[in-house]
C-alpha positions as a Markdown table, in Angstrom:
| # | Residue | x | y | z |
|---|---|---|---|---|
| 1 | Unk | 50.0 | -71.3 | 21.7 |
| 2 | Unk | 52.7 | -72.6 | 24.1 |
| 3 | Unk | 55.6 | -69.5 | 22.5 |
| 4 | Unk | 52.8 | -67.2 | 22.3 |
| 5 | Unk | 53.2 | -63.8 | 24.6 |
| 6 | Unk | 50.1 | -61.5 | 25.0 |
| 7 | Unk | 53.0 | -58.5 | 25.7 |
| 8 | Unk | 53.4 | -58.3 | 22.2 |
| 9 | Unk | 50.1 | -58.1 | 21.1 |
| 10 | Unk | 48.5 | -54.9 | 20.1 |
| 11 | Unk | 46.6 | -52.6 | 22.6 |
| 12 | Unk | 43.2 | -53.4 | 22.9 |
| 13 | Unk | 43.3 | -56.6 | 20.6 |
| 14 | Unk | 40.8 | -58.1 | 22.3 |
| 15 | Unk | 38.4 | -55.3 | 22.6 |
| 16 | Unk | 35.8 | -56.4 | 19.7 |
| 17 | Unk | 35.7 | -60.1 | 20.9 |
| 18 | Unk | 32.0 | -60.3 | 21.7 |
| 19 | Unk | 31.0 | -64.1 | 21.7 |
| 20 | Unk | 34.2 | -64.9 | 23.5 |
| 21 | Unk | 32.8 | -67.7 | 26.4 |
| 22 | Unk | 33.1 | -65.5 | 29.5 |
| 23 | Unk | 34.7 | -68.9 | 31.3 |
| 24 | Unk | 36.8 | -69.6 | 28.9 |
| 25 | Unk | 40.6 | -68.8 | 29.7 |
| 26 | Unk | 43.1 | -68.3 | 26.7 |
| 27 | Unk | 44.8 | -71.3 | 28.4 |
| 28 | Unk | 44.9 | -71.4 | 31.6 |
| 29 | Unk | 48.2 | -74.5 | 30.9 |
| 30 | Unk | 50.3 | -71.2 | 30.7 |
| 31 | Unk | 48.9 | -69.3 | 32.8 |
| 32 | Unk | 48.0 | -66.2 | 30.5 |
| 33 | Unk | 44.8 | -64.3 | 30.9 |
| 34 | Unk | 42.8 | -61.1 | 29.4 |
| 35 | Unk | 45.0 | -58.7 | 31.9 |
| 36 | Unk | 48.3 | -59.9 | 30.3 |
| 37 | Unk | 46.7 | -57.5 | 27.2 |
| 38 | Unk | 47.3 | -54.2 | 27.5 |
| 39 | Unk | 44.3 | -52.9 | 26.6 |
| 40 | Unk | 41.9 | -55.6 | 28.6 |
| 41 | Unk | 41.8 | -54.1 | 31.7 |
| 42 | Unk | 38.2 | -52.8 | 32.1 |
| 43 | Unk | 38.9 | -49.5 | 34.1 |
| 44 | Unk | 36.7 | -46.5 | 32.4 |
| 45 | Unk | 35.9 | -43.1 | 34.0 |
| 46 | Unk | 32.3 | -42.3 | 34.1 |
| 47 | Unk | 31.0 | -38.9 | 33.8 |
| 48 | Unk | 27.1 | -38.7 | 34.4 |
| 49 | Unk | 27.4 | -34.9 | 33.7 |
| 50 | Unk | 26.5 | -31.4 | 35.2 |
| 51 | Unk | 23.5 | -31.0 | 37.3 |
| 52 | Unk | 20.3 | -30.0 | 35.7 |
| 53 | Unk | 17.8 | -27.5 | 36.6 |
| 54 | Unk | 14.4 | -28.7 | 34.5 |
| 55 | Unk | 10.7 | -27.4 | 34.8 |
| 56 | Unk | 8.2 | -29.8 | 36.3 |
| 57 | Unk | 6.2 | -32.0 | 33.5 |
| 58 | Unk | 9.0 | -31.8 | 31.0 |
| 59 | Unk | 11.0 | -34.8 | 29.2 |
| 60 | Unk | 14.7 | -35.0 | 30.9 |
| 61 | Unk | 17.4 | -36.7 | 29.2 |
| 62 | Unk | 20.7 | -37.0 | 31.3 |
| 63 | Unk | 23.9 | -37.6 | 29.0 |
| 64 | Unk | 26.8 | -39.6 | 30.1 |
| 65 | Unk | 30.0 | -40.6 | 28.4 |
| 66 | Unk | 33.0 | -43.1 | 29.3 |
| 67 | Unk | 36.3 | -42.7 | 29.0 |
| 68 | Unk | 39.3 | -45.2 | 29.1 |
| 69 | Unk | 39.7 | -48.8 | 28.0 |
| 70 | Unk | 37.0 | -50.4 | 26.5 |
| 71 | Unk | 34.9 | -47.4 | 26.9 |
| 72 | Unk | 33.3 | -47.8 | 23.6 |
| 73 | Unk | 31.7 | -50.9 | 24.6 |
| 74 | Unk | 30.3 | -50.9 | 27.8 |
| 75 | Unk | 26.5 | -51.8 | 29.9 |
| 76 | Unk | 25.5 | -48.2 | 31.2 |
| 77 | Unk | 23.6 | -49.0 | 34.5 |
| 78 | Unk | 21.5 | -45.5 | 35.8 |
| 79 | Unk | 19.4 | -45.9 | 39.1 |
| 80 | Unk | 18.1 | -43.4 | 40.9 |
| 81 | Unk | 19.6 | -43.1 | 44.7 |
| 82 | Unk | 18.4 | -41.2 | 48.0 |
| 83 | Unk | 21.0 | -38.6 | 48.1 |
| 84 | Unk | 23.9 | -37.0 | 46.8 |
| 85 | Unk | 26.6 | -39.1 | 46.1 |
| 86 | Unk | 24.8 | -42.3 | 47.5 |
| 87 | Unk | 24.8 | -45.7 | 46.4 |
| 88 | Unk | 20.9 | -46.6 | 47.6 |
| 89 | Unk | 18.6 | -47.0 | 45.4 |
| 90 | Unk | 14.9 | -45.0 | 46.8 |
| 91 | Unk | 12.3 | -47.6 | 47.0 |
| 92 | Unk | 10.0 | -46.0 | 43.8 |
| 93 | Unk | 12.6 | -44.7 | 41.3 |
| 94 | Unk | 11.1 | -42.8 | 38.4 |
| 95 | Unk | 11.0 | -44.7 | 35.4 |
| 96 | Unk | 14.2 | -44.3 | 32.9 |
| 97 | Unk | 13.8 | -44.9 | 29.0 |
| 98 | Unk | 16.6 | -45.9 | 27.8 |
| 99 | Unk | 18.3 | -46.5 | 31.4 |
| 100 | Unk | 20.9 | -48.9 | 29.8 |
| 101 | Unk | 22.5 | -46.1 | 27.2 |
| 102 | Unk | 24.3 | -42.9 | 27.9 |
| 103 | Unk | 21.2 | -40.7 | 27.9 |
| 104 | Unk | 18.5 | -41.9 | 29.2 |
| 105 | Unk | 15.4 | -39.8 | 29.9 |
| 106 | Unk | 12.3 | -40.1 | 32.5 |
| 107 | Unk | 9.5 | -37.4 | 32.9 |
| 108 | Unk | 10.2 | -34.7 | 35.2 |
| 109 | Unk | 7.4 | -35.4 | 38.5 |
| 110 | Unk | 5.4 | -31.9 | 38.8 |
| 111 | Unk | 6.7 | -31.5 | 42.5 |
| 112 | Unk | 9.9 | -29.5 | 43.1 |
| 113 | Unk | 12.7 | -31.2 | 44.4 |
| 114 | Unk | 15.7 | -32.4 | 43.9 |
| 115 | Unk | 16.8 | -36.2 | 42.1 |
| 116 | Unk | 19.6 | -38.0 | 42.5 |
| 117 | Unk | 21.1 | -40.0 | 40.1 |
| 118 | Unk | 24.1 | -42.5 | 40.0 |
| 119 | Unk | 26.4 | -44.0 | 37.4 |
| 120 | Unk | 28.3 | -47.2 | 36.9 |
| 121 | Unk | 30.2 | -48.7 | 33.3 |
| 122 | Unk | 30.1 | -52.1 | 33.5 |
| 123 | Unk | 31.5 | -54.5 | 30.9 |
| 124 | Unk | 29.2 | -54.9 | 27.4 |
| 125 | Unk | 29.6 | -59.0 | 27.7 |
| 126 | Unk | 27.0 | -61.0 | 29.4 |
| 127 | Unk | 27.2 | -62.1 | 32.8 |
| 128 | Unk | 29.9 | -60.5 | 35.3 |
| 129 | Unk | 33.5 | -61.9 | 34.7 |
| 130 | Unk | 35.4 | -61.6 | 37.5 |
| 131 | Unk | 38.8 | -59.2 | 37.5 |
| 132 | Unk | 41.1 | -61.6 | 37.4 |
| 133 | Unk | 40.3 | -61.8 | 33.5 |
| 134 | Unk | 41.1 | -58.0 | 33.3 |
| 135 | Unk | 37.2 | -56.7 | 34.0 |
| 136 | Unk | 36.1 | -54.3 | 36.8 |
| 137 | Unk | 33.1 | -52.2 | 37.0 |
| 138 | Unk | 34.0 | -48.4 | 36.9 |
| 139 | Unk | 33.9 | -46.0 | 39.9 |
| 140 | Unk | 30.4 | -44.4 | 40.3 |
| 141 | Unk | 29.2 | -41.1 | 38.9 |
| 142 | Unk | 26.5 | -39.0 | 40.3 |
| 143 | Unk | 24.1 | -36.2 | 38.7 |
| 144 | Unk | 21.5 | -33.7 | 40.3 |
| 145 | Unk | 18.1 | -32.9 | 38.4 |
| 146 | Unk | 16.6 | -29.9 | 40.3 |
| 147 | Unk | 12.7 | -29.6 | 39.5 |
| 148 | Unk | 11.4 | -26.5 | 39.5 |
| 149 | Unk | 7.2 | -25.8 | 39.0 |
| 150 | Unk | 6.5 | -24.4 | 35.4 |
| 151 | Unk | 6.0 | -20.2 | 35.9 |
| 152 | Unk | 3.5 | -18.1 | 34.1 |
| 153 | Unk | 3.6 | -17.9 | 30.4 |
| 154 | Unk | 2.7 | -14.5 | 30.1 |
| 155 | Unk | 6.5 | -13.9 | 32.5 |
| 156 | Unk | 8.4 | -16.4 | 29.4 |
| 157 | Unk | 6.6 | -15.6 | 25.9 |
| 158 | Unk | 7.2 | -18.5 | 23.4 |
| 159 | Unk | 10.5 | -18.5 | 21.7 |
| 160 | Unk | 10.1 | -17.4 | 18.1 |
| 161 | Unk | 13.8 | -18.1 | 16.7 |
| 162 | Unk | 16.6 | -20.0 | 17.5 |
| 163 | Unk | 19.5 | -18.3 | 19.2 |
| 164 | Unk | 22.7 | -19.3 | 21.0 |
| 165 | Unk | 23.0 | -17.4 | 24.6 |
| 166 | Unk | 26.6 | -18.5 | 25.2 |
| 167 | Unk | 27.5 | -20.2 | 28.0 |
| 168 | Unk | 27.8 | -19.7 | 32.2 |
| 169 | Unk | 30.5 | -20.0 | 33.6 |
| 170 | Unk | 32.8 | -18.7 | 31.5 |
| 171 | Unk | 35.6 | -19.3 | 31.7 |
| 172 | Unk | 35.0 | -22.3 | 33.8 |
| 173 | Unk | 36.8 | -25.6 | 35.1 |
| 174 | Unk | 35.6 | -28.4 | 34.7 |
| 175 | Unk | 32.1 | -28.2 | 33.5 |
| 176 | Unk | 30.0 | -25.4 | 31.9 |
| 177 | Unk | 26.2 | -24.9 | 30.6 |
| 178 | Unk | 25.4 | -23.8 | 27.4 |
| 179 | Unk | 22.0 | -21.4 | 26.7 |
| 180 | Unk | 19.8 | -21.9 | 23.7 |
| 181 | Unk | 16.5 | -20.6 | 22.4 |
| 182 | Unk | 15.1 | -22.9 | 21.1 |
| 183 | Unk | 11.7 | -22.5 | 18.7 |
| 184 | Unk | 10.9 | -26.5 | 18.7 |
| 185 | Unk | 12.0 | -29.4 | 19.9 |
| 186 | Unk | 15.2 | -29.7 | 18.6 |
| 187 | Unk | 18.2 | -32.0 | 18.5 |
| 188 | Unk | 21.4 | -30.9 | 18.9 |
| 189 | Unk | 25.6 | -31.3 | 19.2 |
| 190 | Unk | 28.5 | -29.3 | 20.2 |
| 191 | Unk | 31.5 | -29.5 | 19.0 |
| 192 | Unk | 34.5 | -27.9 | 20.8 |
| 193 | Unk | 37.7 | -26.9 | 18.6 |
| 194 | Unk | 41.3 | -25.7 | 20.0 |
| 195 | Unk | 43.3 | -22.8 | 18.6 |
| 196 | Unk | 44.6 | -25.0 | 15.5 |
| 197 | Unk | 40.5 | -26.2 | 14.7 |
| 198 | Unk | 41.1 | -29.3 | 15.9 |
| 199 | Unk | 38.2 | -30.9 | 17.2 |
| 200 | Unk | 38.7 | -32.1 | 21.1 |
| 201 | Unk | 34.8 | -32.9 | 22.4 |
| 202 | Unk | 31.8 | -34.0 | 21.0 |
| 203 | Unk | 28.8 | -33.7 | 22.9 |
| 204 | Unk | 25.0 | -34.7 | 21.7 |
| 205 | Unk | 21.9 | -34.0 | 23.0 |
| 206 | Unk | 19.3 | -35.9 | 21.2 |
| 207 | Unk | 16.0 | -34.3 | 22.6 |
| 208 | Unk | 15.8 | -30.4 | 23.8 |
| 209 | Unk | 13.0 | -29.6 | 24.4 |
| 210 | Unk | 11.4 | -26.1 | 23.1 |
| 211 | Unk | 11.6 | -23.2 | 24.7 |
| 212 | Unk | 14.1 | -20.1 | 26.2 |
| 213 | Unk | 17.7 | -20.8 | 28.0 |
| 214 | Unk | 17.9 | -24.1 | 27.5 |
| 215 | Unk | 20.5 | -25.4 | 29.2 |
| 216 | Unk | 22.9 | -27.9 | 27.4 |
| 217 | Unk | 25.7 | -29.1 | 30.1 |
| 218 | Unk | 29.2 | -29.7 | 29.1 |
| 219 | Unk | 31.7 | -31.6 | 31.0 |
| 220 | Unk | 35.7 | -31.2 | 29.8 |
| 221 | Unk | 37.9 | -31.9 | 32.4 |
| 222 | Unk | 40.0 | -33.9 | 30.2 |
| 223 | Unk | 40.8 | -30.4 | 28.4 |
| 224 | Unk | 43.6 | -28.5 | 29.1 |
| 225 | Unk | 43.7 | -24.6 | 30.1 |
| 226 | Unk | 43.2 | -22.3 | 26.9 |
| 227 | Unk | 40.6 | -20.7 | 24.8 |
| 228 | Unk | 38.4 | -22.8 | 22.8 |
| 229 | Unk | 35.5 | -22.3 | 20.4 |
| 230 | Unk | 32.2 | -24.3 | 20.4 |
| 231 | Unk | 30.2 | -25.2 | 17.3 |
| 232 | Unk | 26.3 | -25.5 | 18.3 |
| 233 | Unk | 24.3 | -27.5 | 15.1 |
| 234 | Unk | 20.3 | -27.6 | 16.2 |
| 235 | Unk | 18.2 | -29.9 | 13.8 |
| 236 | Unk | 14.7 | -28.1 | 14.3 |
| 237 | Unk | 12.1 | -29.5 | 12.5 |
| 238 | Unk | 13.7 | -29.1 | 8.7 |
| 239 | Unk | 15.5 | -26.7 | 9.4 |
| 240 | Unk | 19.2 | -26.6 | 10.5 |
| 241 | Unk | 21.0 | -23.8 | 12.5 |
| 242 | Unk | 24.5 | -23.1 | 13.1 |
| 243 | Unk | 26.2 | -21.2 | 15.8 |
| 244 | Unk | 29.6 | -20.6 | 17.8 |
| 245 | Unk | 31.6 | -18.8 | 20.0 |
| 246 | Unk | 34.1 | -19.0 | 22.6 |
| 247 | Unk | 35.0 | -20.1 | 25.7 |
| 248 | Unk | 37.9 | -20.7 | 28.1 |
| 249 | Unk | 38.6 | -23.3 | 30.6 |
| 250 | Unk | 41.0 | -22.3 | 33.4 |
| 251 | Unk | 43.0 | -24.9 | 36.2 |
C-alpha cells in the first residue's frame, strides 16, 4: 500500500464499492483519499425536467435523470418548495410515491395552481461523507407542474387510437414536449437517433395516463445543433405501437 498511487488507477474504480465503511480512509498514513481517483468526485448535473401542464385529479409522474460521475448511483431527494427556484420546503407537501427515484409521482390536487418542485443527487452510500473523501451533493434542479380543472368531455371525446402528434417546439433548445394520443394508460420511451442512427437519449415514461396530447417532456441540452429523429414505443395494454419523426435542436 505504501508504493501505491490512486493516479494510475482506472476512472471511476471505486464507483461499485458499496459496503465500503463511510469513515474509513484508504490510509490516511499516506495521506491518499477517494478524490485522488479520478472518477470519485461526486459532482452530477441534475435535470428535474420540463414543466408540466396536468389536469386536476390525475396521476403525475415527474422524470429526472443525472449526469456526471457517479450518476448511476445516486439518493434522488424531491421535496416540494414554495416557489420557483426556492429551496423551502411548504409546510403540507403533497405526498410523493417513489420520492427517492427519478420519477416519482403524487396525485394532482383538484384546485388549479401551480407546484413547485426541487431536485438534489446526493451520494447512494449511507450517511453523508463529507467532501474531503471526493463526495458533494449536486446543484439543485427545479420543475413546475401547472394544474389545470378537468374541461367538459363532450369538448375532448375519448381517444380511440394511438397516434404520435409530434412535438412543440420544434426546432427547440434545450427542452421540447412530445404529443401522444393515447387509447389507455400506456407506458412508454423515446429514443432519439443522430444522422448516422446512433442512439444519443433515452428517455422513459413509465405511466401516461390515457387520453389526447399527452405531453411527454424531453430535456437534451447535452445535444448538439442538428436534426435528429425520435423513436416513440407505447406498451398499451398488449398491444405495442411504434412511431417516429423528426426534430431539430438549434444553439
Amino acid at each position: 500500500m505504501a508504493y501505491n498511487d490512486l493516479h494510475t488507477l482506472p476512472d471511476g474504480i471505486f464507483k461499485n464499492l458499496t459496503q465500503l465503511p463511510l469513515g474509513w480512509s484508504i490510509s490516511s498514513s499516506i495521506g491518499l483519499s477517494l478524490n485522488d481517483n479520478p472518477g470519485a468526485p461526486f459532482r452530477p448535473v441534475v435535470n428535474a425536467g420540463a414543466d408540466l401542464m396536468v389536469q386536476s385529479g390525475t396521476t403525475v409522474s415527474i422524470p429526472g435523470s443525472v449526469t456526471g460521475p457517479w450518476g448511476d448511483f445516486v439518493r434522488w431527494e424531491w421535496i416540494q418548495v414554495d416557489g420557483l427556484d426556492s429551496d423551502i420546503p411548504i409546510s403540507e407537501p403533497l405526498p410523493l410515491t417513489g420520492g427517492d427515484t427519478a420519477t416519482p409521482s403524487f396525485a394532482a390536487p383538484m384546485a388549479e395552481g401551480d407546484l413547485h418542485f426541487r431536485l438534489v443527487a446526493t451520494p447512494g452510500h449511507e450517511g453523508a461523507p463529507d467532501e474531503s473523501l471526493g463526495y458533494a451533493n449536486s446543484d439543485p434542479d427545479w420543475v413546475t407542474v401547472r394544474v389545470a380543472t378537468a374541461t367538459n368531455t363532450t369538448e375532448h371525446p375519448s381517444v380511440v387510437d394511438f397516434a404520435l402528434l409530434g412535438n412543440y417546439p420544434n426546432p427547440f433548445n434545450p427542452s421540447t414536449t412530445i404529443l401522444l394520443d393515447v387509447p389507455q394508460v400506456a407506458a412508454v420511451s423515446v429514443e432519439v437517433f443522430n444522422v448516422l442512427g446512433q442512439r444519443v437519449h433515452r428517455e422513459d415514461f413509465p405511466v401516461v395516463t390515457a387520453g389526447p396530447s399527452k405531453p411527454l417532456p424531453l430535456y437534451v441540452s447535452h445535444l448538439s445543433s442538428g436534426t435528429y429523429v425520435y423513436q416513440v414505443t407505447a406498451h398499451v395494454g398488449e398491444k405495442v405501437y411504434h412511431a417516429g419523426r423528426r426534430m431539430t435542436v438549434v444553439k
